[in-house]
C-alpha positions as CSV (number, residue, x, y, z in Angstrom):
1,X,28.5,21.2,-13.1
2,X,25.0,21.3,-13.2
3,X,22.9,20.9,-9.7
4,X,21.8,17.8,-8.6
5,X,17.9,17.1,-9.6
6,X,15.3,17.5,-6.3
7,X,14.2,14.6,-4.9
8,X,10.8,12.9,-6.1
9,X,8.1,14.1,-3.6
10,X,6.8,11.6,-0.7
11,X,4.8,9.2,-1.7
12,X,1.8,8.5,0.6
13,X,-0.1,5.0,1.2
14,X,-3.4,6.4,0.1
15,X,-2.2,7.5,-2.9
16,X,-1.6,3.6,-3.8
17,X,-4.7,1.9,-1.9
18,X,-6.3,-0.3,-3.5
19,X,-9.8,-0.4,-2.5
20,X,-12.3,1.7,-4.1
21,X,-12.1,4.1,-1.8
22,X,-11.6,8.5,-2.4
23,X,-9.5,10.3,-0.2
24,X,-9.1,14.1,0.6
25,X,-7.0,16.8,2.5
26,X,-3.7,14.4,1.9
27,X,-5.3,11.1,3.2
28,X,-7.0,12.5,6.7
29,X,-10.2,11.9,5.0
30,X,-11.9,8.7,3.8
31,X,-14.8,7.7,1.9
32,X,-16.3,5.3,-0.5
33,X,-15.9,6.4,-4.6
34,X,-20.2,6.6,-4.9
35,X,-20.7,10.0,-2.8
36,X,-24.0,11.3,-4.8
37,X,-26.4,10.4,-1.9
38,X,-24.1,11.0,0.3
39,X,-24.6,14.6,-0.8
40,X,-28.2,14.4,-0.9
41,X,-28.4,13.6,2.8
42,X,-26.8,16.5,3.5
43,X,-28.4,19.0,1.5
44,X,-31.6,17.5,3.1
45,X,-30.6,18.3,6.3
46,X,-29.0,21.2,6.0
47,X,-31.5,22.5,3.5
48,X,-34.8,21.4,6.1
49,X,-33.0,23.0,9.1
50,X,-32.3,26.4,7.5
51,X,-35.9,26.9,6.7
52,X,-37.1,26.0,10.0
53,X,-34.8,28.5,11.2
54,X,-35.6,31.2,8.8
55,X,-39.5,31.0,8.6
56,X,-40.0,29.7,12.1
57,X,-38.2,29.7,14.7
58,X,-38.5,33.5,15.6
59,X,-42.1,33.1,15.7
60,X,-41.9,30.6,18.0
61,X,-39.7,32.3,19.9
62,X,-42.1,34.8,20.4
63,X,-45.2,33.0,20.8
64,X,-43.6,30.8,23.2
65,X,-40.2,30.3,24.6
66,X,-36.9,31.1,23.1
67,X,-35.3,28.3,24.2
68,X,-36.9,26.3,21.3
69,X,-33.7,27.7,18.6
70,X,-31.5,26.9,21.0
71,X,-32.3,23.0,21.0
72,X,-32.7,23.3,17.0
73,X,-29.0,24.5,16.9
74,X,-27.7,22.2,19.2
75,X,-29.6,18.9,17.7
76,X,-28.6,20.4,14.6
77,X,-24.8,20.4,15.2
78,X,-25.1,17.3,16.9
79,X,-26.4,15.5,14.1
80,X,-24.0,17.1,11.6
81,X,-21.0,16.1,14.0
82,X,-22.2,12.5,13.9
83,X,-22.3,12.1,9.8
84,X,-19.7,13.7,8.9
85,X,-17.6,11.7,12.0
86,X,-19.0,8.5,10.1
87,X,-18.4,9.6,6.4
88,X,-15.1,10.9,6.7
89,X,-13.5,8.0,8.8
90,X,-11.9,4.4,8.5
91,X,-14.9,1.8,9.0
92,X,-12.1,-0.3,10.1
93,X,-10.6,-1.7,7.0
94,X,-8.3,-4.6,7.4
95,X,-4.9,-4.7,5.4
96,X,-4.4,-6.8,2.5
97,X,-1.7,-9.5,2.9
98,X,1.6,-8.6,0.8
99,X,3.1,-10.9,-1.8
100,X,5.3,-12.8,0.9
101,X,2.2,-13.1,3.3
102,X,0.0,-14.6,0.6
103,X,2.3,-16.8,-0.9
104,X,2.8,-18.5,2.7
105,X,-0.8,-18.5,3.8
106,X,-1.0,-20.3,0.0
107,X,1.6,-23.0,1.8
108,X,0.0,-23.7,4.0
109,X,-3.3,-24.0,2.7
110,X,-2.4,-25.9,-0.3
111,X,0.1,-28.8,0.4
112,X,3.3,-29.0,-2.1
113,X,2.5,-32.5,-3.7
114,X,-0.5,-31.2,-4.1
115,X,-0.8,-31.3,-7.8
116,X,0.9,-34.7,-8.4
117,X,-2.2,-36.4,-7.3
118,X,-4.8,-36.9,-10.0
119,X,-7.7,-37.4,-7.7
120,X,-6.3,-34.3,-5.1
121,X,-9.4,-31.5,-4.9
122,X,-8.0,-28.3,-3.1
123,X,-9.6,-28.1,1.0
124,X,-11.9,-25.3,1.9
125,X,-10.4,-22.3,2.8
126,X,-12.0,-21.7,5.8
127,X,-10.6,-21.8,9.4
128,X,-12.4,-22.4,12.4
129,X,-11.3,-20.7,15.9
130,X,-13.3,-20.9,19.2
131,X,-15.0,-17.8,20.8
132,X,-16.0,-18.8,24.5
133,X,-17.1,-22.1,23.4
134,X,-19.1,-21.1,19.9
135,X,-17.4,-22.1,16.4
136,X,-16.9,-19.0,14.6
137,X,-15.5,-19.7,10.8
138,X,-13.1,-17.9,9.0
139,X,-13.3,-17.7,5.7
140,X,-10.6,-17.0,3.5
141,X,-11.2,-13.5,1.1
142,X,-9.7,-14.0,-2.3
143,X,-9.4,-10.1,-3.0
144,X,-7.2,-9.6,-0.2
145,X,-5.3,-12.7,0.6
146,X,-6.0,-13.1,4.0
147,X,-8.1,-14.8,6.3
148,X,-11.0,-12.6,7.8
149,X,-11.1,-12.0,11.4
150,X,-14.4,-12.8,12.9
151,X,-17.4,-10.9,12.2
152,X,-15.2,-9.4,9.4
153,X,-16.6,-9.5,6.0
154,X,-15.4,-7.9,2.5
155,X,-18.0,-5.0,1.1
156,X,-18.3,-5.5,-2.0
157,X,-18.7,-1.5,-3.3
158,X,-15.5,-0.5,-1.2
159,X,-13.7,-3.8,-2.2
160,X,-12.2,-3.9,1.1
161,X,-12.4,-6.3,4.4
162,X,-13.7,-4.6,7.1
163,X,-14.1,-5.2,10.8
164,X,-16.9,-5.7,12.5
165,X,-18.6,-5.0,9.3
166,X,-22.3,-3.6,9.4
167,X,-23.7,-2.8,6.5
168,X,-22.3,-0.7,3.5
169,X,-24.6,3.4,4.0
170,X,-25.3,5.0,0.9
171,X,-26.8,7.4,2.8
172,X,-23.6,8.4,4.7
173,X,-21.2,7.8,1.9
174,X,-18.9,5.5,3.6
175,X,-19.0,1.6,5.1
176,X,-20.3,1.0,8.8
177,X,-17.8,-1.2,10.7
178,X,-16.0,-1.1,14.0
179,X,-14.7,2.2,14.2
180,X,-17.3,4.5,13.0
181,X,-20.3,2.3,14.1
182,X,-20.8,4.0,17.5
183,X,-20.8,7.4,15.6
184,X,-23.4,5.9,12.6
185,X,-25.6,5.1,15.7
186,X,-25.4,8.8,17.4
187,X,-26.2,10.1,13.7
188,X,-29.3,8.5,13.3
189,X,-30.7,8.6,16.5
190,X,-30.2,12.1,17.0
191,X,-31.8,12.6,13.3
192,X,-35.1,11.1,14.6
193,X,-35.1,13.4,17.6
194,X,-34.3,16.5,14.8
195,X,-36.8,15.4,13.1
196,X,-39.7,15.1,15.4
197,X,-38.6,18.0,16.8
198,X,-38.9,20.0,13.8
199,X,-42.2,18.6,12.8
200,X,-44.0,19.3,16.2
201,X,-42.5,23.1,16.0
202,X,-43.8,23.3,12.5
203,X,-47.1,22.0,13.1
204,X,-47.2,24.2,16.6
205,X,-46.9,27.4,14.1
206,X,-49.5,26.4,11.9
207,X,-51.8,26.1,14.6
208,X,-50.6,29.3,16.4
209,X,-51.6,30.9,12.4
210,X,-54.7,29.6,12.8
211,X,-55.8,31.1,16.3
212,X,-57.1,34.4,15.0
213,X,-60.3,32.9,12.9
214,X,-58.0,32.2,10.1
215,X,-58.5,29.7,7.3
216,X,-55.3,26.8,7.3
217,X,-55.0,27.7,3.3
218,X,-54.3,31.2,5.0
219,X,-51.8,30.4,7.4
220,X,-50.0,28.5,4.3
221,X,-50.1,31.5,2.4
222,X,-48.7,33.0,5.2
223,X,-45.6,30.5,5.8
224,X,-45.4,28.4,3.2
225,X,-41.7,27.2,3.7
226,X,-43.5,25.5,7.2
227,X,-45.6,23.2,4.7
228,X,-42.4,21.8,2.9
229,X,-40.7,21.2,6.3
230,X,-43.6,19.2,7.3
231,X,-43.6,17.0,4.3
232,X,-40.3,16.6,4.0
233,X,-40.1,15.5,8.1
234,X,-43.3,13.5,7.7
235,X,-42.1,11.2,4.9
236,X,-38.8,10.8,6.4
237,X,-39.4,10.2,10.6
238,X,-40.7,6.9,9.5
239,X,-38.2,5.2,8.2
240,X,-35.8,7.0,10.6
241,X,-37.4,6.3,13.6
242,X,-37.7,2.5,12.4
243,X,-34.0,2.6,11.6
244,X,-32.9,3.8,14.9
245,X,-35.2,1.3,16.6
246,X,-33.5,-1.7,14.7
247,X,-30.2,-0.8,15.4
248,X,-31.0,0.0,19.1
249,X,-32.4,-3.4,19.4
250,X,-28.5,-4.5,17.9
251,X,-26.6,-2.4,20.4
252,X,-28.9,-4.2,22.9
253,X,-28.0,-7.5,21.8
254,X,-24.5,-7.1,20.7
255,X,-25.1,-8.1,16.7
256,X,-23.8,-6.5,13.6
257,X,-26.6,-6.1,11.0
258,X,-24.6,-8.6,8.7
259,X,-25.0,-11.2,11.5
260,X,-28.6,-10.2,12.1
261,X,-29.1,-10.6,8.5
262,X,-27.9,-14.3,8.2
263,X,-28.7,-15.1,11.6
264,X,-25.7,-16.2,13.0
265,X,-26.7,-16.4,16.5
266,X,-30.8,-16.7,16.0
267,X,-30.7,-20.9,16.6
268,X,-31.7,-20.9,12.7
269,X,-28.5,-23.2,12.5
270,X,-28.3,-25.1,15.6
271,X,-30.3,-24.5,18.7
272,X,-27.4,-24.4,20.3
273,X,-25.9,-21.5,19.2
274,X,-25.4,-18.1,21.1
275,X,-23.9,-15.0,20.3
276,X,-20.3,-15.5,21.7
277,X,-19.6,-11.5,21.8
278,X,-22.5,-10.5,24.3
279,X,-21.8,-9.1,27.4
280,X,-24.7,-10.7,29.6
281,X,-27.1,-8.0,29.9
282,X,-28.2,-5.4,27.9
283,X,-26.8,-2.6,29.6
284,X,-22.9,-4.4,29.2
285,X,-23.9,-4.6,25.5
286,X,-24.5,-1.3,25.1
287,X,-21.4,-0.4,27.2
288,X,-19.5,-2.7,24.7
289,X,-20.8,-1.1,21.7
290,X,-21.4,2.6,22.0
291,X,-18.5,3.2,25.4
292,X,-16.1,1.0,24.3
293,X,-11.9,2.2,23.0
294,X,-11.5,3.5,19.6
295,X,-9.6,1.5,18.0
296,X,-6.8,2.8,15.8
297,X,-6.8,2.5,12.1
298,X,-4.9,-0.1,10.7
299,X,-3.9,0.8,7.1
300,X,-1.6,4.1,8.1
301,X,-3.2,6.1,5.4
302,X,-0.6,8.8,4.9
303,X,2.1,6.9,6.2
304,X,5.2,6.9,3.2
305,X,5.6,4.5,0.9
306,X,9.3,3.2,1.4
307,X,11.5,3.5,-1.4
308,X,13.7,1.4,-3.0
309,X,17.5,2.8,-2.6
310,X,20.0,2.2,-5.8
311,X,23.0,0.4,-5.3
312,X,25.6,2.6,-5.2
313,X,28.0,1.9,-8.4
314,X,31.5,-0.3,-7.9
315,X,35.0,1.5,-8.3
316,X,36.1,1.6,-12.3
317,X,38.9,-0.5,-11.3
318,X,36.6,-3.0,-9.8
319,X,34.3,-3.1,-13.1
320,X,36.9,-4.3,-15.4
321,X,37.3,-8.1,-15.8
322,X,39.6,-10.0,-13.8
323,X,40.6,-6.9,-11.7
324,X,41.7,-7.2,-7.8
325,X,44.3,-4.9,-7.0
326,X,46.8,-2.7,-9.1
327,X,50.7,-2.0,-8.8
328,X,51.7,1.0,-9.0
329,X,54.8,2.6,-10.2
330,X,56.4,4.1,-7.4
331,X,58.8,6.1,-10.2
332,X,56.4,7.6,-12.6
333,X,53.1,7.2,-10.4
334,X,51.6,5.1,-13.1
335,X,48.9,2.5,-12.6
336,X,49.8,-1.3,-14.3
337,X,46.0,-2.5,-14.0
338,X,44.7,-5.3,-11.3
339,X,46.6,-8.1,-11.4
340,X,45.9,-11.3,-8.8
341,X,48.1,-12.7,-6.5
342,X,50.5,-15.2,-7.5
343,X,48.8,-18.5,-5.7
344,X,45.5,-17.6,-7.9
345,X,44.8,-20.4,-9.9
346,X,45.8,-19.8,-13.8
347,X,42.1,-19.4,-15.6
348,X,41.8,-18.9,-19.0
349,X,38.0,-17.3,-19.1
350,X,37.0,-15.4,-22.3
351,X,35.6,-12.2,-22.2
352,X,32.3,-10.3,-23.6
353,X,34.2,-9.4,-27.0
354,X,35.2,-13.1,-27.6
355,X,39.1,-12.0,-26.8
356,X,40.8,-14.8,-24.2
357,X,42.3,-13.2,-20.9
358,X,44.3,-14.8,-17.8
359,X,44.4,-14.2,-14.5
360,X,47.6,-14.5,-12.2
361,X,51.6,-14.6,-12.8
362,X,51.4,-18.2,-12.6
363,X,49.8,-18.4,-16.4
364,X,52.7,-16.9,-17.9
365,X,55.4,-18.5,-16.1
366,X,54.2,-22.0,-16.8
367,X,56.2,-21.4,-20.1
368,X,53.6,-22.5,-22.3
369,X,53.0,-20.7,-25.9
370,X,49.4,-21.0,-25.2
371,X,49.1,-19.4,-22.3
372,X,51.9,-16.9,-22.7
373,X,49.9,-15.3,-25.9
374,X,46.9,-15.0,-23.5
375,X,48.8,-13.3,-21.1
376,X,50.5,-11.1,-23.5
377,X,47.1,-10.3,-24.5
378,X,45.6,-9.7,-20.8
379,X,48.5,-7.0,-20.4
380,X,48.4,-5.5,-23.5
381,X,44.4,-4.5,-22.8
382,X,45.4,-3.4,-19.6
383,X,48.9,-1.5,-21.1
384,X,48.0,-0.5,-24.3
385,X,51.2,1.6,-24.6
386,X,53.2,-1.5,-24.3
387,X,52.0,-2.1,-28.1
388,X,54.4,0.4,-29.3
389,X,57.5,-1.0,-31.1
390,X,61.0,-0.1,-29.9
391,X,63.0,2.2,-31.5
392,X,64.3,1.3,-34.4
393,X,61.7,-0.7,-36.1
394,X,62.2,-4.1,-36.3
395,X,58.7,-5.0,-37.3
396,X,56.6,-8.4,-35.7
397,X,59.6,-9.8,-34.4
398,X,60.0,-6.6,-31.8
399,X,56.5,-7.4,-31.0
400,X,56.8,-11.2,-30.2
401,X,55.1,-12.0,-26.9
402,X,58.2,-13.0,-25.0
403,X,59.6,-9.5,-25.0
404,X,57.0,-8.6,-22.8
405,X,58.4,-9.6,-19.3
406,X,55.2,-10.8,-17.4
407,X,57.4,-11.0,-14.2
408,X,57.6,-7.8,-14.1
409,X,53.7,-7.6,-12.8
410,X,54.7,-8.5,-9.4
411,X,56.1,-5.0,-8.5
412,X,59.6,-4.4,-10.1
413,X,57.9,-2.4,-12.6
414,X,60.8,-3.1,-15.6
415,X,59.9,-4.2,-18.5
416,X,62.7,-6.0,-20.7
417,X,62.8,-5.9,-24.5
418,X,65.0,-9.0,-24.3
419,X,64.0,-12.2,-25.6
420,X,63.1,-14.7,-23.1
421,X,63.4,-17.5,-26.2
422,X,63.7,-18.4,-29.8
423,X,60.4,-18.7,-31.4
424,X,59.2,-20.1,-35.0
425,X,58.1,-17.1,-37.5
426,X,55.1,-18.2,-37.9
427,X,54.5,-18.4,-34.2
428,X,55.7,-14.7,-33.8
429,X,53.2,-13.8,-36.8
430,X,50.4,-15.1,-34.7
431,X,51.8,-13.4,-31.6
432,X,51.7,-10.2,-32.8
433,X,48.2,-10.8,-34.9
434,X,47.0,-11.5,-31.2
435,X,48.3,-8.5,-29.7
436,X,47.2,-6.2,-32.0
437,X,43.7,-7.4,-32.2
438,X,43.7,-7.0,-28.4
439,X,44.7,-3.2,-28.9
440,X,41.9,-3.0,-30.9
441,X,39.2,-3.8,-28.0
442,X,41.1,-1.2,-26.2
């Protein structure tokens, strides 16, 4: 016998999301399916920082304190900490609604005489809920079935609902949303301070170049790697330092950039409105937003995909048609087939090959021809070696259907060759045609 085959291998949830998301090292990391400036953020980085450390640092070391490579490495490592925290983690993606879920949030959105109206027009799907007095909308996504949470939204380039949602980064490969937000914030801040610090030590060593009655053309000659720093650092602090000084200003206030964007809480739509999710001052808000728990992620990314366990296959006895229990021969340790009780009420079903078969003891005693033959038949599929004539010959008329004694089904296990009554010729002809063509199914 051969051996059994080895089970399939686990199946993981992140092998079947279906967002538009890329996942590595067995689902522990997470990131958006467009990575190519993802990459080029990093090579920036790691590219401008290498130089410094190559071409100036020891100089400045030197010249003037050694403690200056020491705060490189650190605000180096910091920084890198920071991205690849916010690239490699869940934003916060919210779970789409299985096909039970949306099919009842489609009750109860959409009433069930709905379409017997000819003038019915299907309701918004939006919900509105209260946050400490301010009417916060929910709207309904149609990707993922569900209604979004507040300040939720669905990104559009990692096709999935995310919480808290921010803004969708290019830069750092991955969405901004409530659980890598605080980390997006420590990256960029701390890349402003890397970067400012790297241009004041590069321009510092240029000038130090210069000292000793030398040309600047010189000094470039000299360390040219310094000039590319300082470009690249120069072009780049700017729109840094202003994103850093944006998003400070939202941790202040306790906004997303999303809300910011269609000012939510800006009195654009009503003058009453506020922005239900501050804390009172700006020192709570920040508290709130960069302090606050980390929230677990919700869509168990290499969690295993239950699997659907085959029934296990009936008994052979409790396959065949009509069959309940069988009698068995306590002489000869034979098996008669599955017979039903006695008070089972006579049926005379047909089966899949078109042949006619009873059920019960009480078809063949009602003395009817009719039934009689379809009994005979019943037991001669289930007995086939009861087809065998007696010896001695006597062609059909051996083989009429009263010389098989039903009665003996109940547990005498005897079978009588005797007639049981005088039937026509023909009748025995078509007797025995029925008996044999129920051998035949056999």
């Amino acid at each position: 016998m051969p051996p059994p085959p080895p089970p399939p291998p686990p199946v993981r949830r992140w092998q079947q999301f279906p967002g538009r998301n890329r996942f590595f090292c067995d689902g522990r990391i997470m990131m958006a399916r467009k990575m190519g400036i993802f990459y080029f953020t990093v090579t920036l980085i790691v590219g401008t920082t290498t130089l410094f450390f190559v071409f100036d640092c020891q100089f400045l070391a030197e010249r003037i304190t050694p403690v200056i490579p020491v705060v490189g490495g650190v605000l180096f490592v910091f920084v890198m900490s920071a991205l690849l925290r916010t690239s490699f983690s869940d934003p916060g993606v919210i779970p789409r609604a299985t096909a039970d879920e949306a099919a009842d949030i489609e009750r109860q959105i959409v009433p069930s005489n709905a379409s017997n109206s000819p003038t019915y027009r299907p309701p918004p799907r939006t919900k509105e809920v209260m946050v400490r007095g301010q009417p916060v909308k929910l709207k309904y996504c149609f990707t993922c079935k569900i209604f979004r949470p507040p300040r939720a939204s669905h990104c559009s380039i990692c096709d999935n609902c995310v919480d808290r949602f921010d803004h969708h980064c290019p830069w750092v490969g991955n969405c901004v949303g409530k659980r890598n937000y605080r980390y997006f914030y420590m990256f960029i801040v701390s890349l402003a301070f890397l970067c400012v610090f790297i241009l004041a030590c590069v321009v510092t060593h240029l000038i130090l170049l210069t000292k000793d009655d030398r040309q600047f053309l010189d000094a470039v000659k000299e360390s040219p790697a310094s000039v590319i720093e300082a470009v690249i650092c120069f072009f780049s602090i700017w729109s840094i330092l202003g994103l850093s000084g944006f998003h400070t200003y939202l941790v202040s206030s306790n906004q997303t950039t999303n809300e910011d964007i269609k000012g939510s809480f800006t009195g654009k739509r009503s003058e009453e409105a506020f922005n239900p999710y501050g804390q009172g001052n700006v020192i709570s808000n920040c508290l709130d937003v960069l302090c606050g728990p980390t929230y677990p992620s919700l869509i168990d990314r290499r969690g295993l995909v239950p699997v659907a366990t085959p029934e296990a296959d009936p008994a052979p006895e409790q396959r065949r048609p009509g069959a309940a229990t069988a009698a068995a021969d306590p002489r000869s340790g034979r098996s008669y087939g599955a017979v039903h009780s006695a008070q089972t009420k006579p049926t005379v079903p047909t089966s899949q090959n078109g042949h006619t078969s009873v059920s019960g003891r009480s078809a063949a005693a009602s003395g009817q021809p009719g039934h009689r033959r379809a009994a005979a038949a019943a037991v001669a599929i289930e007995r086939p070696q009861l087809l065998r004539p007696p010896p001695g010959g006597g062609g059909g008329a051996a083989m009429d259907t009263a010389d098989l004694d039903l009665d003996s089904l109940d547990g005498s296990e005897t079978l009588s060759h005797e007639s049981r009554g005088q039937t026509t010729d023909s009748e025995a002809r078509s007797n025995v045609a029925l008996i044999r063509l129920a051998h035949s199914a056999v």
